[in-house]
N, C-alpha and C positions, 0 to 999 in steps of 0.2 A: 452270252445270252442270259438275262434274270430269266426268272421262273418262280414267280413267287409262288408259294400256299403248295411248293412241291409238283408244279404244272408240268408238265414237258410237252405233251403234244401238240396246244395249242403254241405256244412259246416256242418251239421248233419250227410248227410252217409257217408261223411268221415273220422269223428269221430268214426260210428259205426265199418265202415270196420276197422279202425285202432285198433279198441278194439278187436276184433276176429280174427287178426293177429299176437297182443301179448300177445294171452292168452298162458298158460305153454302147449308145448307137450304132450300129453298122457290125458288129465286131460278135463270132460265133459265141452261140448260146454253153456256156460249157455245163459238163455233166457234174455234178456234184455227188458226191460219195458220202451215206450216212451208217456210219460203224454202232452197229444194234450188238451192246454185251447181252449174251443170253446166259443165263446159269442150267446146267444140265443138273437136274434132281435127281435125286437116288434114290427116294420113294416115291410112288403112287401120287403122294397124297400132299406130297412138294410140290405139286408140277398145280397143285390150285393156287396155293400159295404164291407162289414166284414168277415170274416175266410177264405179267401180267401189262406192265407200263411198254416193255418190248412188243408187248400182243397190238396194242392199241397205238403206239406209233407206226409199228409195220402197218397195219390198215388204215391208217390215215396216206401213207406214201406211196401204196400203192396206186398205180395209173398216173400218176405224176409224171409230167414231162421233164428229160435230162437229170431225174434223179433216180440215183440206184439207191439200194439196200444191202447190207453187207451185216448178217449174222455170225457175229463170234460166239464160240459157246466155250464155257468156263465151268469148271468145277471147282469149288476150294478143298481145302485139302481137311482131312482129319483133327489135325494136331492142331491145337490149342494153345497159344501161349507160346513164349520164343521157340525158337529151333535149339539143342543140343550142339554143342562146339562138336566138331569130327576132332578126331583123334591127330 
């Protein structure tokens, strides 16, 4: 899927509609599964910042027929820069 200028929402249902357009005649509508990375913030003031692109894809998906929504949520971790060899 392109997505120029950094798009995804638009470029996502259009992708979807195109998939449920050429599926075979006669033959069941299948469900489609859309995996949303969410990042879990750690302050307040993250949570303006961040999933904002996740916010406005869910609300586009919403009420859609045969498509779900599947939120993963992620933290990253502290550490900065490689990991230390173990012993």
């Amino acid at each position: 899927m392109e997505s120029p200028y950094r798009a995804l929402v638009g470029p996502m249902v259009t992708y979807l509609d195109v998939l449920e357009l050429t599926r075979a005649p006669g033959s069941d509508v299948p469900t489609t599964i859309v995996v949303i990375p969410e990042y879990v913030a750690r302050h307040w003031w993250e949570r303006l910042l961040y999933n904002q692109s996740a916010r406005r894809l869910r609300a586009a998906l919403v009420g859609r027929g045969h498509t779900v929504t599947a939120d993963v949520p992620y933290r990253r971790s502290e550490q900065i820069g490689p990991s230390p060899e173990r012993a």
